[in-house]
C-alpha positions as CSV (number, residue, x, y, z in Angstrom):
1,X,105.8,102.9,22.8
2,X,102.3,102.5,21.0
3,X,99.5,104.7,20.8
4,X,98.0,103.1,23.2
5,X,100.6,103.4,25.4
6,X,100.9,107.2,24.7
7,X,97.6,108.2,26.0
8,X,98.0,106.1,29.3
9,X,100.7,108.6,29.3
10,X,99.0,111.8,28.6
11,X,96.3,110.6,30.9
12,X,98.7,109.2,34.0
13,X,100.5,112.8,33.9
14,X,97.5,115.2,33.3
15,X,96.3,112.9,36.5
16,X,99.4,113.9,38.2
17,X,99.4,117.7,37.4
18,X,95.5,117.8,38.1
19,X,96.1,116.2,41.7
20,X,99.2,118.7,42.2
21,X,96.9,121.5,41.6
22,X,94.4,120.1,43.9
23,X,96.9,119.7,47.0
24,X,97.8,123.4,46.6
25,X,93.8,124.9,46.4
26,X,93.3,122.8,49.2
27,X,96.0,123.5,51.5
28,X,96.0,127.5,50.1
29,X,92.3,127.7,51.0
30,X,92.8,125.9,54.4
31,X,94.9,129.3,55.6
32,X,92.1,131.9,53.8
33,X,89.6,131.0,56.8
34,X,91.3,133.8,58.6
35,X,92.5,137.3,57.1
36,X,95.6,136.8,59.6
37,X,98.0,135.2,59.3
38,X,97.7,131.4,61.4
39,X,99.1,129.7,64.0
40,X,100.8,130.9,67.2
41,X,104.0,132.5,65.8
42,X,102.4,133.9,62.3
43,X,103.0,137.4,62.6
44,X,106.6,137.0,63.3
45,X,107.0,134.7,60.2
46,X,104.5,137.8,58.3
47,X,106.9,140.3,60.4
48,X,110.3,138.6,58.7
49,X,108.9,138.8,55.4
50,X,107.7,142.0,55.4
51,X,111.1,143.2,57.3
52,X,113.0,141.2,54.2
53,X,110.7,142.7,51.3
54,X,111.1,146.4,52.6
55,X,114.7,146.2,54.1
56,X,116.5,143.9,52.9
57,X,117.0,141.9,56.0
58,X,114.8,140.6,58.5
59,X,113.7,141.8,61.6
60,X,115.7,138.9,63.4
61,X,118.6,138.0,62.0
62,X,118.0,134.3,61.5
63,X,120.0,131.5,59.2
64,X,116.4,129.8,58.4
65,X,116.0,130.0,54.5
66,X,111.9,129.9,54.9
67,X,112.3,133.5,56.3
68,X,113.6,134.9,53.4
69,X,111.5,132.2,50.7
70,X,108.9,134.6,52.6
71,X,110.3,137.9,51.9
72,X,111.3,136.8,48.2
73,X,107.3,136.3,48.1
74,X,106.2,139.8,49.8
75,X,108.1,141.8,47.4
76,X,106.5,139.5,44.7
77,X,103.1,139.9,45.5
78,X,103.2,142.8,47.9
79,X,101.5,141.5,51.0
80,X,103.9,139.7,53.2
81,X,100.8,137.7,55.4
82,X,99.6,136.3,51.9
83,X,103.3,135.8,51.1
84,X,103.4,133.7,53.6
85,X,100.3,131.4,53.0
86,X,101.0,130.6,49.3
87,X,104.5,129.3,50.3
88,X,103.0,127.9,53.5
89,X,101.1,125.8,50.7
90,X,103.2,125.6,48.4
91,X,105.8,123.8,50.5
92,X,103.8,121.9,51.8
93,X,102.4,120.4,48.4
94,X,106.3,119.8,47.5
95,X,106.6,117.8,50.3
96,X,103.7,115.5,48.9
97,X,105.3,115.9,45.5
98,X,108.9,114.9,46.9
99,X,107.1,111.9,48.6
100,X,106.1,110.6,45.6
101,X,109.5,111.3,43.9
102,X,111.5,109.0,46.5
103,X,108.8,106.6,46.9
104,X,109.1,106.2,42.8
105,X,112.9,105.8,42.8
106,X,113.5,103.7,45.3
107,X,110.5,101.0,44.5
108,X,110.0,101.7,41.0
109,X,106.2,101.8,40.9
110,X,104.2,104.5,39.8
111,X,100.9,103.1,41.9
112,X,103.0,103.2,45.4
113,X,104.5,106.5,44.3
114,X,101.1,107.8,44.3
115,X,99.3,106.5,46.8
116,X,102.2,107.7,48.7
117,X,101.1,111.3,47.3
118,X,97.7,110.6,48.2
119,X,98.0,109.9,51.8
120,X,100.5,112.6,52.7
121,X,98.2,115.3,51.0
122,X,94.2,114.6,51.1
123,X,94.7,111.8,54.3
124,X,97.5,114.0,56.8
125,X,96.2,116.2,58.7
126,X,99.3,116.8,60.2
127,X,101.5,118.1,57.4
128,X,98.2,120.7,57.5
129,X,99.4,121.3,60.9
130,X,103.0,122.3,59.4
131,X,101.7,124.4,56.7
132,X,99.7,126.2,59.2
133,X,102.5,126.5,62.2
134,X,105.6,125.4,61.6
135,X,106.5,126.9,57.9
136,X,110.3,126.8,58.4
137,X,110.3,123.0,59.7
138,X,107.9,122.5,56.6
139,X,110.3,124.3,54.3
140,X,113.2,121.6,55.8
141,X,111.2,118.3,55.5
142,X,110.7,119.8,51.9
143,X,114.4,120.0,51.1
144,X,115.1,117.0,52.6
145,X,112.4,114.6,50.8
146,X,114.1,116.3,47.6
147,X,117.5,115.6,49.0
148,X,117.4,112.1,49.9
149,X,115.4,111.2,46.1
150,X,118.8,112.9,44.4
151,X,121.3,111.1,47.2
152,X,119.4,107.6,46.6
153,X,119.3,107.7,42.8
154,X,123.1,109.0,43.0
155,X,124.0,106.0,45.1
156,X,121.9,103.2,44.1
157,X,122.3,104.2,40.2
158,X,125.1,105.7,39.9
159,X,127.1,102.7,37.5
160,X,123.9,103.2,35.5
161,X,124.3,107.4,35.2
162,X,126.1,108.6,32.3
163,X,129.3,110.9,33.8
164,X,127.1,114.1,33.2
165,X,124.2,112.9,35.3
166,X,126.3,112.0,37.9
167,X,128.1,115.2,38.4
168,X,124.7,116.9,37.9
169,X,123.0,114.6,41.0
170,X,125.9,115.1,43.1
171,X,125.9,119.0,42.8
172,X,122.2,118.7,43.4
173,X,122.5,116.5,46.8
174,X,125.0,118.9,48.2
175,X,122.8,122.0,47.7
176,X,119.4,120.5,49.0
177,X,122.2,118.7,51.8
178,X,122.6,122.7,52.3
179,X,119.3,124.0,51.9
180,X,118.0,121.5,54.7
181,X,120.7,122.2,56.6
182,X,119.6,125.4,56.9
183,X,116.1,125.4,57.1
184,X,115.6,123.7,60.5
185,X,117.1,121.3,62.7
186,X,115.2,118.3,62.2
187,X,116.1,118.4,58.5
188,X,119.1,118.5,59.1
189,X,119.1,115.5,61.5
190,X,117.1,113.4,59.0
191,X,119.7,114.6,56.5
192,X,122.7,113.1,58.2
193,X,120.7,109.8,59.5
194,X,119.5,108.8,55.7
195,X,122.9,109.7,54.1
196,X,124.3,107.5,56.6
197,X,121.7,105.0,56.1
198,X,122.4,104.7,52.8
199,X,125.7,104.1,52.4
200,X,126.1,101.7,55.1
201,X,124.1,99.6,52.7
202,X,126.8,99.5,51.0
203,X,128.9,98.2,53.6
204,X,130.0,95.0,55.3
205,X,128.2,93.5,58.0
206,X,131.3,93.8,60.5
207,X,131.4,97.4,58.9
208,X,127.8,97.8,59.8
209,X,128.0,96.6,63.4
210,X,130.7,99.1,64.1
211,X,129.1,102.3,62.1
212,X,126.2,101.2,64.8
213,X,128.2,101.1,67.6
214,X,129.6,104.9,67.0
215,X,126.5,105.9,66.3
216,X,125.0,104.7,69.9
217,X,128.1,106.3,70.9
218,X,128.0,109.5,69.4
219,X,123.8,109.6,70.6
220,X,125.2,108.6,74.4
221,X,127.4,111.9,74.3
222,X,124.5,114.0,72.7
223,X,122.6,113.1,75.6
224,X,124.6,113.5,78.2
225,X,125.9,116.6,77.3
226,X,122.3,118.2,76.4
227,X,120.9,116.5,79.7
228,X,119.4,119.7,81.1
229,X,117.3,119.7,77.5
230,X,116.0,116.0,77.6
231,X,115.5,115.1,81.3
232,X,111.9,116.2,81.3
233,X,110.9,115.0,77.3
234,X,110.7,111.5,78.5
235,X,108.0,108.9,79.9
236,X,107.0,105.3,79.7
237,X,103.1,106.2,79.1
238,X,101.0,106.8,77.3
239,X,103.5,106.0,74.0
240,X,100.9,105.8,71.5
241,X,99.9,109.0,71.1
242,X,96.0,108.5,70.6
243,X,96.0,107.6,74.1
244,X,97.2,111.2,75.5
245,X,94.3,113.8,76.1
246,X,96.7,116.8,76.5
247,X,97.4,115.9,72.9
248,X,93.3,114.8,71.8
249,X,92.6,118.0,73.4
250,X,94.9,120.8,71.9
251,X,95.8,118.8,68.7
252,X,92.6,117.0,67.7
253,X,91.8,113.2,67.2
254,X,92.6,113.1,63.6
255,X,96.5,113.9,64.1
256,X,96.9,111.7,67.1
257,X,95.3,108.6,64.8
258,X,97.4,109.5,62.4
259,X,100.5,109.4,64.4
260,X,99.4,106.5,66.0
261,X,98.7,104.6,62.7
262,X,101.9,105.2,61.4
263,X,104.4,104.8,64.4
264,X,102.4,101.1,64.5
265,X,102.6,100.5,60.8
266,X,106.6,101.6,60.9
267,X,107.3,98.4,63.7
268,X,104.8,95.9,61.9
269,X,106.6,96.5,58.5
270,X,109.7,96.7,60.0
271,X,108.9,93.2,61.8
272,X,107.3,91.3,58.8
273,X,110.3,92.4,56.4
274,X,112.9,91.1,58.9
275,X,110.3,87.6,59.6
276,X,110.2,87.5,55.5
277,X,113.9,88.5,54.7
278,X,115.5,87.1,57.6
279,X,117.9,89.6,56.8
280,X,119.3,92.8,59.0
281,X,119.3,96.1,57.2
282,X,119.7,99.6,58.6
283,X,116.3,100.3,57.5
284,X,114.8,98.3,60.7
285,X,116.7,100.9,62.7
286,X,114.5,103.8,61.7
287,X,111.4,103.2,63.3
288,X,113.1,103.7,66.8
289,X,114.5,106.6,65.1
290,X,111.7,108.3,63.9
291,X,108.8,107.5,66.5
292,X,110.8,107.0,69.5
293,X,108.2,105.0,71.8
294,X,108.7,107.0,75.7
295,X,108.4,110.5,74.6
296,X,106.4,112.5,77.3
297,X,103.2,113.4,76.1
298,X,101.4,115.7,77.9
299,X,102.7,118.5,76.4
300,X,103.2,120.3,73.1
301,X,107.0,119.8,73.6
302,X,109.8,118.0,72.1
303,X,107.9,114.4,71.6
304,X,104.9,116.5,70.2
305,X,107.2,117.5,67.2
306,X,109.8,114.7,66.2
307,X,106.2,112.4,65.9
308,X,104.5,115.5,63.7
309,X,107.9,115.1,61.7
310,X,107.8,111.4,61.5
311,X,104.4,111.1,59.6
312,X,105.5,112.0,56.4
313,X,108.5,110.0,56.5
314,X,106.6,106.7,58.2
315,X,104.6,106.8,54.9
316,X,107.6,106.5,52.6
317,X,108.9,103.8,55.1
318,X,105.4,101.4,55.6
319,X,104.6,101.7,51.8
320,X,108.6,100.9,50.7
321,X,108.7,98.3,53.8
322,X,105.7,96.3,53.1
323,X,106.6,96.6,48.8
324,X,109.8,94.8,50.1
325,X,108.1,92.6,52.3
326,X,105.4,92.0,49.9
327,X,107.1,92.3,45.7
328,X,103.8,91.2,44.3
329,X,102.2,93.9,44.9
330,X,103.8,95.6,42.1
331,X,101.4,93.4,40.3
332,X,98.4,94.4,41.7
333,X,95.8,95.6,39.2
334,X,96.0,99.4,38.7
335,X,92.6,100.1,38.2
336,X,92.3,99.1,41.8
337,X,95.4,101.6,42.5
338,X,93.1,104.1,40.8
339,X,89.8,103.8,42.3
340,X,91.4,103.4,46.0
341,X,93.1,106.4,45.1
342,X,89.5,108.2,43.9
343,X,87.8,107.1,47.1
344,X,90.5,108.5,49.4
345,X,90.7,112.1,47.9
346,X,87.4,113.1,49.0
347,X,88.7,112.4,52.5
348,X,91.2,115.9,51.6
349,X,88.3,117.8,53.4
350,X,88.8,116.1,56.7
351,X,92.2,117.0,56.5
352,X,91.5,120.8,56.2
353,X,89.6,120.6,59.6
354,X,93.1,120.1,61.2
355,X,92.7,124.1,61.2
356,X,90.5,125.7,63.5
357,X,90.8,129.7,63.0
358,X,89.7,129.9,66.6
359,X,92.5,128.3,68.4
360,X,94.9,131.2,67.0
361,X,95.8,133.9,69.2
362,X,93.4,136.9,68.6
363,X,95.0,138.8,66.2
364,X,92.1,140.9,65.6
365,X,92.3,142.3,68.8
366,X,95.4,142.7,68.8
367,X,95.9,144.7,65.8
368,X,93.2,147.1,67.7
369,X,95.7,148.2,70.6
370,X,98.5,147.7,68.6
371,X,97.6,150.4,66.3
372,X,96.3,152.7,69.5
373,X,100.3,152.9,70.4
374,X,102.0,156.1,68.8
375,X,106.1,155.9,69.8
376,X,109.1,157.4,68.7
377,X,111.0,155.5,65.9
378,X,113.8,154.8,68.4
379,X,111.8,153.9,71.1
380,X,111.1,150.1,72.2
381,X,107.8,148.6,73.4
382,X,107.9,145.4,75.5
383,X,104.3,143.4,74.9
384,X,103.8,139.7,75.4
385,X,104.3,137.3,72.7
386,X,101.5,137.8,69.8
387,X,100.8,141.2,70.1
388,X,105.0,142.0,69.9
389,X,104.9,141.1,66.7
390,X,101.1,142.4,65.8
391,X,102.6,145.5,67.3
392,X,105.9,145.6,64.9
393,X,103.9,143.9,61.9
394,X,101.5,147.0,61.7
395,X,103.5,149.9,63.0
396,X,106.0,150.3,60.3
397,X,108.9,148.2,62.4
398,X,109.2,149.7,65.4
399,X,110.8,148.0,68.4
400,X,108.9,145.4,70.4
401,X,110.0,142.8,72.5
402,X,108.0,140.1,74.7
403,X,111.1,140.4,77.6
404,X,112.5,142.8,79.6
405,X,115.1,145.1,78.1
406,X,118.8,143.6,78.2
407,X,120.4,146.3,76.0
408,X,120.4,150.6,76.0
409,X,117.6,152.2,74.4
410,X,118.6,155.9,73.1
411,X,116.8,158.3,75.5
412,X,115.1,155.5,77.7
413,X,112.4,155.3,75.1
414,X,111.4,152.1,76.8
415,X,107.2,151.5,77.2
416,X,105.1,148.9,78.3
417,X,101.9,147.4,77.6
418,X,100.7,146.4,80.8
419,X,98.0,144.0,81.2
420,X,95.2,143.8,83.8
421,X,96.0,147.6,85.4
422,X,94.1,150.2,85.4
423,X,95.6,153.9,84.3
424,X,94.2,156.2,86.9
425,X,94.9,153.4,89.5
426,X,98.7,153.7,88.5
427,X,99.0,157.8,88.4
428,X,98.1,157.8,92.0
429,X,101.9,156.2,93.0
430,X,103.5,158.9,91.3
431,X,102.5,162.3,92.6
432,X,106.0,164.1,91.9
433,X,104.4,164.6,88.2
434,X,102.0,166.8,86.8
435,X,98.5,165.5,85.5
436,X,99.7,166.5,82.1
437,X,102.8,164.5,82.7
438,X,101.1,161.6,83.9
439,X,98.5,161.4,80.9
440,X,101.5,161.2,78.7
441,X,103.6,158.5,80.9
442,X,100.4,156.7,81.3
443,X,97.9,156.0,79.0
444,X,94.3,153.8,79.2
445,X,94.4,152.0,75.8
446,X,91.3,149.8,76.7
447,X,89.3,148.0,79.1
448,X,92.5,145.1,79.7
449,X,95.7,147.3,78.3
450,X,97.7,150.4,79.4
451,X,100.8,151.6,78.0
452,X,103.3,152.8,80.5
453,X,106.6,154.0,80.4
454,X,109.0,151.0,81.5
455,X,110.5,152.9,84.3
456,X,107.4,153.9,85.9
457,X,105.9,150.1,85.7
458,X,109.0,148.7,87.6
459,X,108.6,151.5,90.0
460,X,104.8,150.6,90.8
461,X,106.2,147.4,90.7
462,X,107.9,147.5,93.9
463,X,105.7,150.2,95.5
464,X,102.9,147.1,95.5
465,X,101.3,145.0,97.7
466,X,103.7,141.7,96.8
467,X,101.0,139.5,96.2
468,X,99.3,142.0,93.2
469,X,102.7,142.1,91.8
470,X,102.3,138.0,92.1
471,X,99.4,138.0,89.8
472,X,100.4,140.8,87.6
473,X,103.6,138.6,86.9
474,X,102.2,136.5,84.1
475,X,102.6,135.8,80.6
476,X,100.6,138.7,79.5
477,X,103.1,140.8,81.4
478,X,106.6,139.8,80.5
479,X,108.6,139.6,83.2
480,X,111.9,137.4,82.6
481,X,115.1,138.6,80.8
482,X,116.0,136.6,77.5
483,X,117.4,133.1,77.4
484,X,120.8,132.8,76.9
485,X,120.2,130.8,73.9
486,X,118.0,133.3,72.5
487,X,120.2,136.3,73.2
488,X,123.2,134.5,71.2
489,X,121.0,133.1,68.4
């Protein structure tokens, strides 16, 4: 290597580093719009930390590594909702960083590799949705970009690996194999699919045919036996998801064009590597996979999140597609790979408007009443969801729930903030008690909250007029018992 070639060097990986560091302000100043933390369910990922940093263990027992990632960060720097933000961001920068990493060892060219980095950082507004609601199916797609660069390079390279590197990217798959596996679900799905993927490369065609055959098999039987789950995700419109207003209108424009441009982009590559190839590989298969084309979208549900997950990976796949498709771009200059690269940073700030502190629940507010409720330490509150964990968050760990209560509470220390009552409206059913005992039982927190003793709530309950108790049963007033799926998790 010459001088000359030394500097491009210095100069390529100061780049790197420099655009690292850029992701992370970027994404960590995204979630410092709002003291709180963001997104629908922050204060129960603040609440695990916090639980985890002063306890040892969180609030709800969970598997999900990102939980305790959290906690390891409270009891670093003392203040579980920041905790939670810098590995919020810095997760989510990994991700871009493990992009680049696969995207590098499977085509073997730096420029791809960071373009790749590029567009899943400054240009995705939807990994900024991830960083901002969904930290633990971040934390997996994290895992799992770093998993499948250490599987591929074990596989593909392995004859070239001396015995040492071998063993030491073997143990390495199996722990981020582990580490997905227990961050989230989808992780763990893409986990399976690529390792499968992958060695079936290395298969016959006969072999092939029958590994997709079991697999169509083995997706039948899924189905079927999680029919009750999937029987309302599914529609043949809109597909594309730029053409769904539920999604325009609670998700913004810029992450349904972003779906949209990569679920297209996934086919076309897909199509104009088989037209070019005129070979079959496994790799056409993952398009269907990964943005399935009849999800129902008109609601935040399950199609909403497998086509959040499939950005990142459609931009490995259309960039490593169309490089297979297309070899000569390799030898495209890379001064042009440099100024495209300059010219799409800037575009970073658009992706940052993917957050809008406004759309969060108003936690504000809710750490007002929430800190206007003095209970036992044995006692349990039932709230609805946001201001449960506000509630628990701020009032050193008590008890709150957003259902009714399925389990004994020592001394029937069971209360209520009811929603929509007012407290002198509510003494006036229960006469047998005194006024002193009735301003205890029943207390005006503000204009929209009271906090009532459970019992006394379900009394009133049935004392009512049914149609009030109609309109008081809403989701500001929980009124359901725990799903079975959530009671055994």
């Amino acid at each position: 290597m010459n001088d000359k070639q030394k500097v491009y060097k210095i100069i390529n990986t100061l780049i790197f580093f420099l655009t690292i560091a850029a992701i992370f302000l970027l994404r960590f100043t995204t979630l410092l719009q709002t003291s709180h933390p963001t997104g629908l369910d922050g204060y129960y990922y603040a609440l695990q930390a916090k639980s985890f940093a002063l306890t040892g263990k969180l609030e709800n027992p969970d598997y999900e590594i990102g939980y305790y990632i959290c906690g390891i960060f409270a009891w670093i720097f003392k203040n579980p909702i920041t905790a939670c933000k810098i590995w919020a961001a810095l997760s989510s920068t990994l991700i871009s960083v493990s992009i680049f990493i696969l995207v590098n060892n499977i085509s073997k060219d730096k420029k791809l590799s960071f373009l790749a980095l590029i567009l899943s950082s400054f240009l995705s507004p939807s990994l900024a949705i991830f960083e901002i609601n969904y930290i633990n199916n971040q934390t997996g797609l994290m895992f799992f970009f770093f998993y499948a660069s250490a599987f591929y390079k074990l596989i593909n390279d392995f004859k070239l690996l001396s015995k040492r590197k071998r063993i030491f990217y073997s143990v390495l798959s199996i722990l981020l194999f582990i580490l997905s596996c227990m961050s989230h679900l989808v992780a763990t799905a893409y986990c399976f699919i690529f390792t499968i993927v992958i060695l079936a490369q290395k298969l016959s065609v006969k072999k092939q045919l029958i590994l997709v055959i079991a697999g169509m098999a083995a997706f039948i039987l899924l189905f079927i036996s999680q029919i009750g789950r999937f029987k309302s995700v599914f529609s043949l419109t809109p597909v594309f998801p730029v053409f769904s207003e539920h999604f325009k209108n609670r998700i913004g424009i810029s992450v349904c064009l972003e779906m949209t441009i990569y679920f297209i982009l996934s086919y076309i590559s897909s199509i104009v590597y088989f037209i070019k190839t005129k070979k079959f590989s496994f790799y056409l298969l993952l398009p269907v996979i990964l943005f399935f084309p009849f999800w129902k979208l008109d609601s935040l549900d399950m199609g909403y999140r497998m086509l959040l997950n499939a950005v990142p990976c459609g931009i490995c796949f259309s960039l490593l597609m169309l490089k297979k498709a297309f070899p000569e771009i390799q030898k495209s200059n890379s001064l042009f790979f440099s100024i495209l690269c300059l010219i799409l940073m800037p575009f970073g700030l658009l992706s940052s408007k993917a957050y809008n502190p406004k759309k969060d629940p108003p936690y504000e507010y809710y750490k007002s009443i929430a800190t206007k409720v003095h209970l036992p330490d044995n006692s349990l509150l039932i709230a609805h969801l946001g201001l449960n964990h506000c509630y628990t968050y701020y009032m050193d760990l008590k008890d709150c729930l957003n259902y009714y209560c399925d389990y004994d509470v020592p001394d029937n220390e069971v209360w209520r903030l009811a929603c929509g009552v007012n407290a002198e409206y509510l003494k006036q059913f229960f006469g047998e008690y005194s006024d002193d005992e009735l301003n205890r039982l029943i207390v005006q927190i503000d204009s929209d909250y009271v906090l009532i003793k459970e019992d006394l709530w379900l009394r009133y309950l049935s004392y009512e007029e049914d149609d009030i108790v109609d309109a008081l049963q809403n989701w500001y007033n929980p009124h359901e018992y725990r799903p079975s799926f959530i009671r055994k998790k």
